[in-house]
C-alpha positions in Angstrom: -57.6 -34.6 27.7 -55.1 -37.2 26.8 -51.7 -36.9 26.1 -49.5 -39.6 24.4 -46.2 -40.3 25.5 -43.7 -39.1 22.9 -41.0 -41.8 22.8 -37.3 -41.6 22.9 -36.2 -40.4 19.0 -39.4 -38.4 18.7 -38.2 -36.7 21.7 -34.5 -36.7 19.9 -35.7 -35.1 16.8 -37.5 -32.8 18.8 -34.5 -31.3 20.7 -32.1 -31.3 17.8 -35.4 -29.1 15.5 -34.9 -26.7 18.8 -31.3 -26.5 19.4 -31.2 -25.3 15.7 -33.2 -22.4 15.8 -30.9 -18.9 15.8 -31.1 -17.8 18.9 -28.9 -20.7 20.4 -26.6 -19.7 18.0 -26.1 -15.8 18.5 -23.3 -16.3 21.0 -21.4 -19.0 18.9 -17.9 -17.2 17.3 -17.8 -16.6 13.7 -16.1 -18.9 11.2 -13.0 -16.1 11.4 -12.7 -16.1 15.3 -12.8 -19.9 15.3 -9.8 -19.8 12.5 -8.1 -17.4 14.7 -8.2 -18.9 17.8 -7.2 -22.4 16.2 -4.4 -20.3 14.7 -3.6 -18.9 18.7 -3.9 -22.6 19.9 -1.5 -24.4 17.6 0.8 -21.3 18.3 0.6 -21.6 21.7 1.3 -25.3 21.4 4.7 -24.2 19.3 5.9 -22.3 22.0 4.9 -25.0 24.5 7.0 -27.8 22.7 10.3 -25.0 21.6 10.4 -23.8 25.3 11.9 -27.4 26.0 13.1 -29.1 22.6 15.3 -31.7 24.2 12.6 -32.8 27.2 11.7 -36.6 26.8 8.5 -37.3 24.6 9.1 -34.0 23.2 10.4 -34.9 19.8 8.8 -32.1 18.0 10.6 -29.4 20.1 13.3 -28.8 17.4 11.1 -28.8 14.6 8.5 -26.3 16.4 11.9 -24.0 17.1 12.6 -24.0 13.9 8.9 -23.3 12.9 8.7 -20.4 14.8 11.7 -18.9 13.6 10.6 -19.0 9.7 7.7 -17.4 11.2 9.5 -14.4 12.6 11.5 -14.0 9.5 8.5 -14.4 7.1 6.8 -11.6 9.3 10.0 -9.3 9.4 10.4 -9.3 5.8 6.9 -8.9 5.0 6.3 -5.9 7.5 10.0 -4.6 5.6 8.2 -4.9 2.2 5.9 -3.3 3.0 7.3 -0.4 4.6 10.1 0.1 2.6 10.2 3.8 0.6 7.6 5.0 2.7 10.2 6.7 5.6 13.4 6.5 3.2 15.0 10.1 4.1 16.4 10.3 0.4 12.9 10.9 -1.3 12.1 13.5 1.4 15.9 15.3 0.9 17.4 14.6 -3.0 16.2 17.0 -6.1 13.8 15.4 -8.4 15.4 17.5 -10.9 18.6 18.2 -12.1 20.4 21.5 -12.0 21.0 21.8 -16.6 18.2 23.6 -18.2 15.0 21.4 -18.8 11.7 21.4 -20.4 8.7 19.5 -19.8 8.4 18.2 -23.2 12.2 17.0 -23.1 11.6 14.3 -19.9 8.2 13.3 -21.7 10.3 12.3 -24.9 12.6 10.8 -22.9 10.2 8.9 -20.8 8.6 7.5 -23.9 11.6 6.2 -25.2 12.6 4.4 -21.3 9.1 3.3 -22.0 9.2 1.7 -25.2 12.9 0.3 -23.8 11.0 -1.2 -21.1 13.1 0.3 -18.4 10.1 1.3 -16.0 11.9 2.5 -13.5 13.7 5.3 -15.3 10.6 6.3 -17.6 8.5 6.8 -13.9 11.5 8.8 -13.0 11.0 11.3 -16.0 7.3 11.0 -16.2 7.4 12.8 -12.7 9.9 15.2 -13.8 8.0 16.1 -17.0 4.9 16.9 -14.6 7.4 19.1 -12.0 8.3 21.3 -14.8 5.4 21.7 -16.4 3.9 22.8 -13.7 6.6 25.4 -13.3 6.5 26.6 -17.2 3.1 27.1 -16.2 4.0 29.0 -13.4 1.3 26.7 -11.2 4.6 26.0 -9.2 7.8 28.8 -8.5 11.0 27.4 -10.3 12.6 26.1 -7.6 16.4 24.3 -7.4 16.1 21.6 -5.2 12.8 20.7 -4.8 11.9 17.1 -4.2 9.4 14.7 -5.2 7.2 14.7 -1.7 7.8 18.7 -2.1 6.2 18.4 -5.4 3.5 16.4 -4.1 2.8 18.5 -1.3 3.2 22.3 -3.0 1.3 21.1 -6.4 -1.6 19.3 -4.1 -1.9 22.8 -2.4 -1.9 24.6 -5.5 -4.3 21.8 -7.6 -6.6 20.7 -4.8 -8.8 18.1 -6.9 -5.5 16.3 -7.8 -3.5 16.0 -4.5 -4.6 12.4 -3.8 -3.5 11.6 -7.9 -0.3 14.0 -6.4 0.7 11.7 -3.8 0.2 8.3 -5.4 2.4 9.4 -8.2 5.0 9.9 -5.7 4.3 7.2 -4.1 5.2 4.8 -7.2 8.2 7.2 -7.3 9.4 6.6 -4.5 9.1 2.7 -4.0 10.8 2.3 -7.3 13.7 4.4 -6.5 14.3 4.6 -2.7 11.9 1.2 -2.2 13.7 -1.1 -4.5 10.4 -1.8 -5.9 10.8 -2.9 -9.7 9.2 -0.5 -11.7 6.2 -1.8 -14.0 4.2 -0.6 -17.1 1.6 0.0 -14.4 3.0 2.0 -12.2 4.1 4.2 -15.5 1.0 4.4 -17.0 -0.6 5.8 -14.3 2.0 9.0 -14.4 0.8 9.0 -18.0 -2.3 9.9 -16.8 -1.7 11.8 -13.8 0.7 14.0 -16.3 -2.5 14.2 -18.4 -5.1 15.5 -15.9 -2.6 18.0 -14.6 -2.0 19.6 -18.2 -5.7 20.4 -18.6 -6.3 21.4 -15.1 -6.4 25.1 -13.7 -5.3 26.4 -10.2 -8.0 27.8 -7.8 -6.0 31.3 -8.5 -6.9 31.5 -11.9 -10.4 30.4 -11.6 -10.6 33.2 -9.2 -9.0 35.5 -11.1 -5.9 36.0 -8.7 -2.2 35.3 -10.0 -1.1 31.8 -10.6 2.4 30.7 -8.5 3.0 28.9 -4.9 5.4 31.2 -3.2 8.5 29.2 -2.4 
């Protein structure tokens, strides 16, 4: 049997069909881990060229120094928004409600009226303390003077297990707008509207069961 001699580009195209079938590609990185260690080499070559700014040929020193810096301080003050309200002492220590004589339907009409004033911040402020004493004039929650918002959060979740998580986010937008210096938004106020809204037509697992209603203090 006869075999003809394949000639040099047949032979080329050959090789290149082969090299791109998948299996000589399992091992290659992913489009990510090449972006990330592009990212690692170019900072590494900051570092390189700060570490001696004023060395000869080295004319970029300054600027990397400089580069790295905004770096840092972009990276501090993102990792500061981020975390900010979420281990401020005051939501875990001040009253969410005030020591005069309340009701439930007294913060909601004044949280409609922030609302419709476009002060956010405030309405969110009310809309959570409409949904603290309701849940006390229902006696779901003990009256309690003093009680504060991540107490609220934690005692009603107890109480109301299907609406804990709901529980927690409210106070969560709570507490970055006032101990996060987080502007308050339409957003973040609508969804107390709706939290308030769930919680009015929902019943303790006591009362389901029959037992009496209250979290003991």
């Amino acid at each position: 049997m006869r075999i003809d001699p394949i000639g040099r580009d047949e032979a080329r195209e050959l090789a290149r069909r082969e090299l791109e079938k998948g299996i000589y590609r399992r091992d290659e990185p992913s489009w990510l881990e090449r972006a990330w260690n592009n990212f690692n080499d170019w900072l590494n070559e900051l570092f390189n060229r700060a570490a001696e700014p004023t060395a000869p040929g080295n004319g970029g020193g300054w600027l990397s120094l400089l580069i790295i810096l905004v770096l840092l301080a972009a990276t501090v003050a993102l990792v500061g928004w981020l975390m900010r309200g979420r281990f401020n002492v005051r939501s875990a220590r001040e009253s969410l409600l005030a020591d005069q004589p309340s009701t439930a339907k007294d913060h909601r009409s004044a949280a409609e009226r922030l609302a419709e004033a476009g002060q956010w911040a405030e309405a969110i402020r009310e809309r959570l303390r409409a949904i603290a004493r309701d849940l006390e004039e229902r006696v779901i929650l003990d009256p309690r003077p003093g009680r504060t918002a991540d107490e609220l959060a934690a005692e009603a979740g107890a109480a109301l297990p299907d609406h804990a998580e709901g529980l927690r986010t409210g106070v969560r937008i709570f507490d970055d707008v006032w101990y996060g210096d987080r502007p308050g938004t339409r957003e973040g106020y609508a969804a107390l509207v709706a939290l308030d809204e769930r919680l009015r037509a929902a019943k303790p697992k006591a009362i389901e069961s029959g037992e009496p209603a209250g979290v003991s203090a």
